[in-house]
PATORVEX-788248 format. One line per field, with one value per residue (C-alpha): z, y negated, x negated; residue in one letter. Coordinates in nm, 3 decimals, decimal comma. Layout:
w c(Z ...) .
v c(Y ...) .
u c(X ...) .
type c(a ...) .
//
This chain:
w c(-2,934 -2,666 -2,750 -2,796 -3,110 -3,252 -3,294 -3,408 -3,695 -3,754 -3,759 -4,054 -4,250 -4,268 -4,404 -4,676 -4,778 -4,797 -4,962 -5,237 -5,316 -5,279 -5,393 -5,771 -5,852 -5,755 -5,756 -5,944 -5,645 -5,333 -5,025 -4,795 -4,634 -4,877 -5,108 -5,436 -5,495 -5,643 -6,000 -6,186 -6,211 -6,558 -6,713 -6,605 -6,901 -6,777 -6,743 -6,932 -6,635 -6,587 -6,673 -7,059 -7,145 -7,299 -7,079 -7,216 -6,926 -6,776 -7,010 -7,350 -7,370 -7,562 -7,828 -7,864 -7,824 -7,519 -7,270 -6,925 -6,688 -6,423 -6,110 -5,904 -6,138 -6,153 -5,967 -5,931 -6,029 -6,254 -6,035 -6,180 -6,441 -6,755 -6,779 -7,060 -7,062 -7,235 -7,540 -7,519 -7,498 -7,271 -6,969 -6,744 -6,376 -6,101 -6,154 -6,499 -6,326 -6,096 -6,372 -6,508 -6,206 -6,177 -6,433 -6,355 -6,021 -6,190 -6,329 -6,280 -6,377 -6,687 -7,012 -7,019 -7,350 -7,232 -7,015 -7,194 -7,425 -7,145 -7,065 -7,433 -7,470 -7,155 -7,310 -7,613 -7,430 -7,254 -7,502 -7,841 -7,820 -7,713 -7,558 -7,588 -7,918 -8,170 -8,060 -7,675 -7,706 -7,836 -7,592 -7,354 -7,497 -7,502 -7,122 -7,073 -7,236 -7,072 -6,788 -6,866 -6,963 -6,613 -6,428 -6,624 -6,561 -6,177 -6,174 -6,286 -6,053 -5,772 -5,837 -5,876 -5,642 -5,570 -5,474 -5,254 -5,066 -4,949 -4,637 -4,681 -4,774 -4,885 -5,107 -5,281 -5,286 -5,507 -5,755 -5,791 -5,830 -6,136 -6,273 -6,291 -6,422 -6,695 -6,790 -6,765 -6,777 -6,482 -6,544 -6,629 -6,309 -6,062 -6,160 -6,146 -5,849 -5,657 -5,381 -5,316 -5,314 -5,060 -4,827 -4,842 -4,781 -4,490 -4,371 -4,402 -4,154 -3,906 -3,910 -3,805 -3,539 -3,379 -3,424 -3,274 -2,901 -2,795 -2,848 -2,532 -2,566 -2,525 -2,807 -3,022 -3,021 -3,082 -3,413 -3,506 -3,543 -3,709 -3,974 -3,965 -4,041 -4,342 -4,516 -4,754 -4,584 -4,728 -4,653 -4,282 -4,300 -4,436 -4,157 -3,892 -4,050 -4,059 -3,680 -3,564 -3,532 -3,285 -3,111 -3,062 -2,940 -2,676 -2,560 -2,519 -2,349 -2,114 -2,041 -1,990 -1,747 -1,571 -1,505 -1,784 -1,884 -2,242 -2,316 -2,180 -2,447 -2,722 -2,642 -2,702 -2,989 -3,121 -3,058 -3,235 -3,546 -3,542 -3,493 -3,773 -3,760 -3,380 -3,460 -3,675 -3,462 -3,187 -3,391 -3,519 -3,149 -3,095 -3,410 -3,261 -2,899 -3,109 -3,258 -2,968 -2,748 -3,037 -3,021 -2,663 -2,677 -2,951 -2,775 -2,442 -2,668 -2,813 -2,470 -2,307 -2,635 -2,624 -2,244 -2,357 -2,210 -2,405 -2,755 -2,938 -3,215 -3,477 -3,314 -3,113 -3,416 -3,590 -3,277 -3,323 -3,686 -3,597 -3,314 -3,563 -3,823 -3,569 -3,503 -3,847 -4,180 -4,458 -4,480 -4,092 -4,014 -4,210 -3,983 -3,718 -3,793 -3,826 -3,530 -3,334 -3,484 -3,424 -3,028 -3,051 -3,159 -2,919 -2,655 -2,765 -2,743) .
v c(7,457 7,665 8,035 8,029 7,756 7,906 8,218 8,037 7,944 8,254 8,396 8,071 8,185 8,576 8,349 8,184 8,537 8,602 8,365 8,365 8,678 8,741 8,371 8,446 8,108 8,008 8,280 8,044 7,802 7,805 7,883 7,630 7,500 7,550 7,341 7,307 7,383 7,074 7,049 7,148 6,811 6,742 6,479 6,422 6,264 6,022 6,053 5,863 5,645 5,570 5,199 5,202 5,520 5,596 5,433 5,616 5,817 6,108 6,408 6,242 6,153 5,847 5,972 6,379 6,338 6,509 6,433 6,204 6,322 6,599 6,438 6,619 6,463 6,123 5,863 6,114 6,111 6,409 6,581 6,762 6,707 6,798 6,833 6,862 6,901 6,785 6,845 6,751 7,145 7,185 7,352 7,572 7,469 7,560 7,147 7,210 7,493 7,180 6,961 7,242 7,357 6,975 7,036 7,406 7,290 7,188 7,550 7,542 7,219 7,281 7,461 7,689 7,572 7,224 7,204 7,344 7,083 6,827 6,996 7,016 6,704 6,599 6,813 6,599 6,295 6,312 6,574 6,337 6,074 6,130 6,282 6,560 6,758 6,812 7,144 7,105 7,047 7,385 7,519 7,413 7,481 7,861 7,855 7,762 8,017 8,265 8,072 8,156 8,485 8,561 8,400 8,609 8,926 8,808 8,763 9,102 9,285 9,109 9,251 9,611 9,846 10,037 9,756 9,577 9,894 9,793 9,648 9,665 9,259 9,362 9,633 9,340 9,078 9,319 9,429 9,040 9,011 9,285 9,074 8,768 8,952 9,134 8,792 8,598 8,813 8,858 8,567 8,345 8,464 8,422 8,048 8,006 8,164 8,303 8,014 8,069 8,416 8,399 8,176 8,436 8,711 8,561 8,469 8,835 8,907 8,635 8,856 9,115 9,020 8,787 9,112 9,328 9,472 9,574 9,233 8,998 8,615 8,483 8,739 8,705 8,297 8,399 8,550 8,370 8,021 8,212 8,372 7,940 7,828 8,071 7,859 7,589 7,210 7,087 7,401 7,385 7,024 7,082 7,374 7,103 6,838 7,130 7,178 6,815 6,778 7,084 6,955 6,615 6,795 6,952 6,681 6,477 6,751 6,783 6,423 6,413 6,728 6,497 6,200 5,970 5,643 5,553 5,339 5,628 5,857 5,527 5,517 5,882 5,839 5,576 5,768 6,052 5,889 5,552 5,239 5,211 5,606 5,563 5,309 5,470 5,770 5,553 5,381 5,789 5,826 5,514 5,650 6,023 5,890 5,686 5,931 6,198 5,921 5,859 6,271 6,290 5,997 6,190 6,528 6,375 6,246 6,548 6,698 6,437 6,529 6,912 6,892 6,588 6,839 6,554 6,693 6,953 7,149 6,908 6,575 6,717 6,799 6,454 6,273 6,462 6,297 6,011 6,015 6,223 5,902 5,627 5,727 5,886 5,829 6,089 6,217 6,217 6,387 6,720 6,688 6,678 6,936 7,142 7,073 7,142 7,506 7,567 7,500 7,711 8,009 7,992 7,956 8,247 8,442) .
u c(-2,621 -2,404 -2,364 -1,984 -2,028 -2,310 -2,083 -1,806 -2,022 -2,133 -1,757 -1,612 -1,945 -1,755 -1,463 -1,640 -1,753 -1,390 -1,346 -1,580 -1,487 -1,105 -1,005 -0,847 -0,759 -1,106 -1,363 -1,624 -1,665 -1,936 -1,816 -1,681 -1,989 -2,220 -2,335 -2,488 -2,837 -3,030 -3,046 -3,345 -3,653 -3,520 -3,301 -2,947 -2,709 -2,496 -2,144 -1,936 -1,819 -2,236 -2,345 -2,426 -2,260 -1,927 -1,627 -1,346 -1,166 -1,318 -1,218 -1,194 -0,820 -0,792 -1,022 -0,952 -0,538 -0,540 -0,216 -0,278 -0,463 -0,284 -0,194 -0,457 -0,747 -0,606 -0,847 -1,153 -1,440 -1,561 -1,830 -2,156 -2,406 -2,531 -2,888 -3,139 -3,517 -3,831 -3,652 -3,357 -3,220 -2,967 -3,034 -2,792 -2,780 -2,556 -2,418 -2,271 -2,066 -1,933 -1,856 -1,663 -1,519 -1,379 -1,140 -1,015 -0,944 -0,664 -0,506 -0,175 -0,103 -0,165 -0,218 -0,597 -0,647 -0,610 -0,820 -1,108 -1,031 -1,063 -1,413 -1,515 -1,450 -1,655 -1,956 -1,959 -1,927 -2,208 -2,437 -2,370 -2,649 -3,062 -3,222 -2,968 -3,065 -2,770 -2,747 -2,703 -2,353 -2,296 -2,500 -2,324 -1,960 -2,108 -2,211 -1,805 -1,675 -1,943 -1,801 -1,444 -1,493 -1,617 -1,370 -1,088 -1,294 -1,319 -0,979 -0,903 -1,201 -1,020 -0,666 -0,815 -0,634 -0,980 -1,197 -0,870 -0,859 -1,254 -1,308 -1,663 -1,744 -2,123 -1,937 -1,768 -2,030 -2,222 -1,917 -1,950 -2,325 -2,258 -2,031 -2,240 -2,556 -2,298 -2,160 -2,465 -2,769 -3,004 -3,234 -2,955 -2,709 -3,010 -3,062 -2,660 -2,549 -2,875 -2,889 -2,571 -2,544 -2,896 -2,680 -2,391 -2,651 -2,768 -2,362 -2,319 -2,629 -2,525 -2,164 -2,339 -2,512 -2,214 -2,018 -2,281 -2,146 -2,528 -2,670 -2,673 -2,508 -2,899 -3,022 -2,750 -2,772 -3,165 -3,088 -2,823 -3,092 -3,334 -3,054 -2,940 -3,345 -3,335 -3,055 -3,182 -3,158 -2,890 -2,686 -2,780 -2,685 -2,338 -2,279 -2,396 -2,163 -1,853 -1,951 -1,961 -1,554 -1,540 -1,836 -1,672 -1,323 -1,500 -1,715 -1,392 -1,259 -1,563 -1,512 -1,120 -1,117 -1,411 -1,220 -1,351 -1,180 -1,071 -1,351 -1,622 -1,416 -1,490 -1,853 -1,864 -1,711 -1,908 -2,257 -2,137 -1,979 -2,044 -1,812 -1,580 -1,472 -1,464 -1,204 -0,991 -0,965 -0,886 -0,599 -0,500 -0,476 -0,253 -0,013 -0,045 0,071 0,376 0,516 0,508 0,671 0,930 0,935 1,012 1,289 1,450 1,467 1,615 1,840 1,947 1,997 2,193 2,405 2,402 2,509 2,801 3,130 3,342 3,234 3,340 3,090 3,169 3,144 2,785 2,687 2,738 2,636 2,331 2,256 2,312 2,090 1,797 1,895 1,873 1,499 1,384 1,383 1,445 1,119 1,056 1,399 1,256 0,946 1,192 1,385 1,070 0,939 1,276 1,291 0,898 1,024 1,336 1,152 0,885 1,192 1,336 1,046) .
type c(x x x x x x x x x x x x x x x x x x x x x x x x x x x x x x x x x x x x x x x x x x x x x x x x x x x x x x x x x x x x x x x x x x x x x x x x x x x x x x x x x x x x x x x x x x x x x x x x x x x x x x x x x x x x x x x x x x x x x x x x x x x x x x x x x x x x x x x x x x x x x x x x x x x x x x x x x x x x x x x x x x x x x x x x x x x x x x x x x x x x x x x x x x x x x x x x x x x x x x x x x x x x x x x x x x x x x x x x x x x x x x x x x x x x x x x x x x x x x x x x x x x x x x x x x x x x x x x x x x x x x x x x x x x x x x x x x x x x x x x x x x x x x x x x x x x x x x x x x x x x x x x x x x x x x x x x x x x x x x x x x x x x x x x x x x x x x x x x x x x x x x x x x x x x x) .
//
């Protein structure tokens, strides 16, 4: 991979540090590009959507009087597991912090106590029948409100004038490792967050060295792969997948400034992501291209009208409506309009 990509991956891994640690309404979650760790060999309980299970909706609404759905969980599909061993004991794995996290990605929307319903609800859905024990619903329903408990105590950590004033990111990430081991427990916080926290260890390094003026471009690209090889597969995978859109701008570019014909840009395209997304960014393209050249029409419009000497303020400026409505609907106008003072300011500049 050329140097200056390599470091640009190294630089968005800083941001998901930044992330992970200053995001208040979401301090539970991975950072972008990182994902899960596997669950534990043991045995997932089905959801309640799963073949032979439960098919109420996802949540428990119909049976535990809960209201509909919030809009942003409407139509998705609750991610996560529960798992339980040998047994039948529930065990805690970084996926039952997913399953949660499912429904608090929808704070705001409503009522705390609501939504733990929703995910109490879930718990028992899944946790009521073998081979969960009797008891590994309430295990469970105590790792959530560990789980809550630590994401109010984030939220306040995070707000705390003292560690704000920090620009030192490894300063933070281990006020937050605290946290998790006070909440949690050592044992229990390493098999929760340790992968992830490794991965963020290792973002931290690969900072560094992008950061580091001594290091030549060869040297630092050196390190930088041996930091990447240190990341567990499937994060490495989801960091090559993250990469792969900036990789394809630039190989278009490559290819544009070269001469290349629309159907060398589809065949690029198409060995890169395959026919049917080569297609629909070719018909994005089309519907990109439309609505510039609708774009274009409009603001030679609005100059022939701004230059009319035959109108005075109030009839340019209702010539220039009608013009905007002629070519826009409602919800395009505001685009419009938008747009237009996004190019007036840079004018004025």
């Amino acid at each position: 991979m050329p140097s200056p990509t390599r470091l640009l991956a190294a630089a968005g891994a800083a941001g998901a540090l930044a992330y992970l640690l200053w995001a208040g309404s979401a301090p539970w979650r991975s950072p972008p590009g990182v994902s899960p760790p596997p669950v534990p060999t043991a045995a997932r309980l089905p959801s309640p959507e799963d073949p032979g299970a439960d098919s109420r909706p996802a949540g428990g609404a119909s049976s535990k009087g809960l209201p509909p759905l919030p809009g942003s969980l409407r139509g998705t599909e609750v991610d996560g597991a529960l798992v339980v061993d040998a047994d039948g004991r529930f065990v805690p794995t970084p996926s039952a912090l997913r399953l949660f996290d499912h429904f608090l990605s929808a704070s705001g929307e409503e009522p705390g106590a609501v939504i733990r319903a929703r995910i109490v609800a879930e718990i028992e859905a899944r946790l009521a029948s073998p081979p969960a024990d009797p008891e590994a619903a309430h295990e469970a329903i105590d790792l959530l409100d560990r789980y809550l408990a630590f994401r109010t105590a984030f939220r306040k950590l995070a707000s705390d004038p003292a560690l704000a004033a920090s620009a030192d990111l490894e300063r933070r990430l281990q006020w937050v490792r605290e946290l998790r081991r006070e909440h949690f427990g050592p044992e229990l916080a390493e098999t929760l967050f340790g992968e992830e926290e490794a991965a963020t260890g290792v973002a931290l390094e690969m900072r560094r060295v992008a950061a580091d003026p001594t290091l030549a471009p060869d040297e630092k690209s050196e390190r930088l792969e041996a930091l990447e090889a240190r990341l567990p597969e499937d994060v490495r995978r989801a960091r090559t997948d993250a990469r792969a859109p900036l990789q394809l701008i630039e190989a278009e570019r490559a290819l544009r400034a070269s001469g290349a014909s629309a159907g060398e840009i589809q065949a690029l395209r198409e060995s890169r992501l395959g026919p049917d997304a080569a297609a629909r960014l070719a018909a994005l393209d089309r519907e990109r291209a439309a609505w510039q050249a609708r774009l274009d029409a409009w603001r030679a419009a609005r100059e022939r009208i701004r230059g009319d000497p035959t109108l005075d303020p109030v009839a340019r400026e209702a010539a220039l409506d009608r013009a905007l409505a002629e070519r826009f609907d409602a919800t395009e106008q505001h685009r419009v309009r938008v747009l237009d003072a996004i190019e007036a300011a840079r004018t004025d500049r």
